[in-house]
Structures are given as structure tokens and as C-alpha cells.
N, C-alpha and C positions, 0 to 999 in steps of 0.2 A: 278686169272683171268688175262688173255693177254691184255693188251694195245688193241688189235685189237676186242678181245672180248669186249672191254668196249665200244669200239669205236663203233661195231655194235648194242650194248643193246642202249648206251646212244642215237643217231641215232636215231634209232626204236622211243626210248621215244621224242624227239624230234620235231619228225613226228606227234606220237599222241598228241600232244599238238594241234600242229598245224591242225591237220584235225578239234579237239573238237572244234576250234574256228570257223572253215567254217561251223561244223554243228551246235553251239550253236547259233552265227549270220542267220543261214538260221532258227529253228526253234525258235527264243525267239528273243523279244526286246533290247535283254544285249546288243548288238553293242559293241562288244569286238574288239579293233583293236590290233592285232598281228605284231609284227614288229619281224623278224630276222636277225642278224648279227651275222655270224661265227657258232658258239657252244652257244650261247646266245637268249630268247626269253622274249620280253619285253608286257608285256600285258598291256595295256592299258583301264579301262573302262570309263563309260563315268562319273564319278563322277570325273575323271581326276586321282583317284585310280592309280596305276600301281602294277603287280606283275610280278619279276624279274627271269628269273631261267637258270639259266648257268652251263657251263659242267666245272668242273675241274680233269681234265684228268690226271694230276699226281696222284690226293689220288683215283682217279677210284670212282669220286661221282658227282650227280646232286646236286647243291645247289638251294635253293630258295627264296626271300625276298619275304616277302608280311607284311601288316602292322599288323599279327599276329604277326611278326617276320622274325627272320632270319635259315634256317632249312637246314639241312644237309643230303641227303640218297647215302648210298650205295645199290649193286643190291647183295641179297642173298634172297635164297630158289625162284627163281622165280621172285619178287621182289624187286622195290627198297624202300627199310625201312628207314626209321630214323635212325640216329645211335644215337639218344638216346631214342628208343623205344617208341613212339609218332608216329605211324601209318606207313601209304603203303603211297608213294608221290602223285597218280592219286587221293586215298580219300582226303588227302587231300590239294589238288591242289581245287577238286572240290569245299571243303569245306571254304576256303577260299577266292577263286573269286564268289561265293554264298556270302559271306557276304560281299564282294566288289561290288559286283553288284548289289546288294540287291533282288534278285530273286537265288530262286534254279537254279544250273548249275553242267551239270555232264562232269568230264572228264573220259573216260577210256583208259584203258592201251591198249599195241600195241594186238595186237592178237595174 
């Protein structure tokens, strides 16, 4: 993958983070406050929670902290997977701020 290719995948996923928050905030009480800076997206909930998730553009990966942990995915088959085989990032992304927020919450990928 091209530097420029990762650049528009990671982008794209980026974006859908951020839209999931305008629409988890418009349909559900999670009051998810999203903050971004650069290639970085800070999720805030209201338990004062945060899950982290940043672009590191040398290895061509989205990383993400949340208080499961700390998780690594690259984008292959379509995908950005774990690299250590531990799911797709949008499941869970969702599955995580679901148990940060303590309500079901869905994010999905770009289209």
C-alpha cells in the first residue's frame, strides 16, 4: 500500500468515526463528545471514559487505546484488522465504547 493509499483509507475511517458520534449523540443518550486534532480522535464519554485512536502513518495502522486496552490494526482484505487477529476495528470500536458508555453503541465503516 502507497503512503497516499493509506492516507485515503485512514481519512475515510476517521470520518466514520466521527459521523458515528453525530449520529450516536442524535439517536441515544451516550453524549459522546468527539474532539479532533490532526490524524487523532479523542472520545470522550460521560463517565469521563476516554477512547483514543490515532493514525500512525509510517507502519500504515490505526491504533487505539480504550480501557480494554491498547490495539493495533492494519487495512487488509477490505479491512482494518488487528494485527494480532482480535477482530475488524469498527466491531470493535463499537464494542468497546458500548462498554464505556454503558449502553449499546454501533460504529460502522466508511461505505
Amino acid at each position: 500500500m502507497t503512503d497516499l493509499e493509506y492516507q485515503d483509507l485512514a481519512e475515510s475511517a476517521l470520518k466514520a468515526i466521527e459521523t458515528g458520534c453525530d449520529r450516536i449523540n442524535e439517536k441515544t443518550d451516550a453524549d459522546i463528545d468527539n474532539q479532533r486534532t490532526g490524524g487523532m480522535i479523542t472520545l470522550t464519554f460521560s463517565n469521563r471514559s476516554q477512547i483514543v485512536i490515532n493514525l500512525q502513518k509510517p507502519l500504515h495502522e490505526i491504533w487505539m487505546a480504550a480501557r480494554a486496552g491498547g490495539f493495533h490494526y492494519k487495512f487488509d482484505s477490505g479491512k482494518w484488522a488487528d494485527t494480532k487477529g482480535s477482530g475488524e476495528f469498527f466491531a470493535n470500536l463499537s464494542r468497546y465504547a458500548s462498554e464505556q458508555a454503558g449502553q449499546p453503541l454501533v460504529f460502522k465503516p466508511p461505505a
